[in-house]
C-alpha positions in Angstrom: 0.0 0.0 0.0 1.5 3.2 -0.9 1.7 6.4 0.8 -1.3 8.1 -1.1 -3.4 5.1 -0.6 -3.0 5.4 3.3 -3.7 8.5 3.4 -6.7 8.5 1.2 -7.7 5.1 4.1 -6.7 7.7 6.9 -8.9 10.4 5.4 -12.3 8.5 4.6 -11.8 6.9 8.5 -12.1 10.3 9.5 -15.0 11.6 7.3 -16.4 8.4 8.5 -16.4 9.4 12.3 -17.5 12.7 11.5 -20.4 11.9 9.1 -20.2 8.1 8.4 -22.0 7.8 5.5 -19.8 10.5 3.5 -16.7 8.2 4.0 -18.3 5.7 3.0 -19.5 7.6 -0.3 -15.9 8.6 -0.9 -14.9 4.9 -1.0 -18.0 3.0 -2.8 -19.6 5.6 -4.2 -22.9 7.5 -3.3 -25.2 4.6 -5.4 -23.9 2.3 -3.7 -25.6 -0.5 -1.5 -22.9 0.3 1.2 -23.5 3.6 1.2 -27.7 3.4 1.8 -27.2 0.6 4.7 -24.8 3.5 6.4 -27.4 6.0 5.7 -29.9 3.8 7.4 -27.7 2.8 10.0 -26.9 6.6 10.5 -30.6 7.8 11.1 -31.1 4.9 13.5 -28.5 5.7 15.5 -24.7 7.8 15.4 -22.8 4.8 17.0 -24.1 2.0 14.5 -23.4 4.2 11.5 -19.6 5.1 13.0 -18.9 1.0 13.4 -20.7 -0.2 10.0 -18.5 2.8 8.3 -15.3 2.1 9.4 -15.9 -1.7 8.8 -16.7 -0.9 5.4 -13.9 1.4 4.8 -11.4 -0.9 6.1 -12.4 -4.4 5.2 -14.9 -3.7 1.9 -12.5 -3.5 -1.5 -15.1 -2.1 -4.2 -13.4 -3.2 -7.0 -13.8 -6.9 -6.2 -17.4 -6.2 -5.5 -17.8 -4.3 -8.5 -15.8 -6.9 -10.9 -18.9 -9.5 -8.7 -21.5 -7.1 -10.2 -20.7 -6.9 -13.3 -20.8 -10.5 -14.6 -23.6 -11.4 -16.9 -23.6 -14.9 -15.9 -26.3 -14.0 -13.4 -29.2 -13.8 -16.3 -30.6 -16.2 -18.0 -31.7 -15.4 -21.8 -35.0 -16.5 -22.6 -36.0 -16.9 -26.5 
């Protein structure tokens, strides 16, 4: 991990105490389904938000679930 990418990590971990879901929108994205469960999480209480934010931030790699996403293997072509 280089130095940039720590302290992109180091700055979304401290949007994400501040206002949880905007770190979380800095990492995944404001569309994403990561970013509406900490919005949720957020309303329903600060502390739940803070913990699901971080975990996401720190544990979540969006590319990998993005790469998931996008596979068209998941429909099935009816004639």
């Amino acid at each position: 991990m280089g130095m940039c990418s720590c302290c992109c990590r180091c700055l979304e971990i401290m949007c994400a105490i501040l206002l949880p879901p905007l770190g979380v929108c800095l990492r995944h994205g404001c569309c994403s389904m990561e970013f509406w469960i900490s919005v949720l999480l957020t309303i329903l209480g600060y502390l739940p938000g803070v913990l699901y934010a971080a975990y996401v931030i720190c544990s979540v790699d969006p590319e990998r679930v993005r790469r998931r996403g996008d596979s068209d293997d998941d429909y099935i072509y009816v004639a």
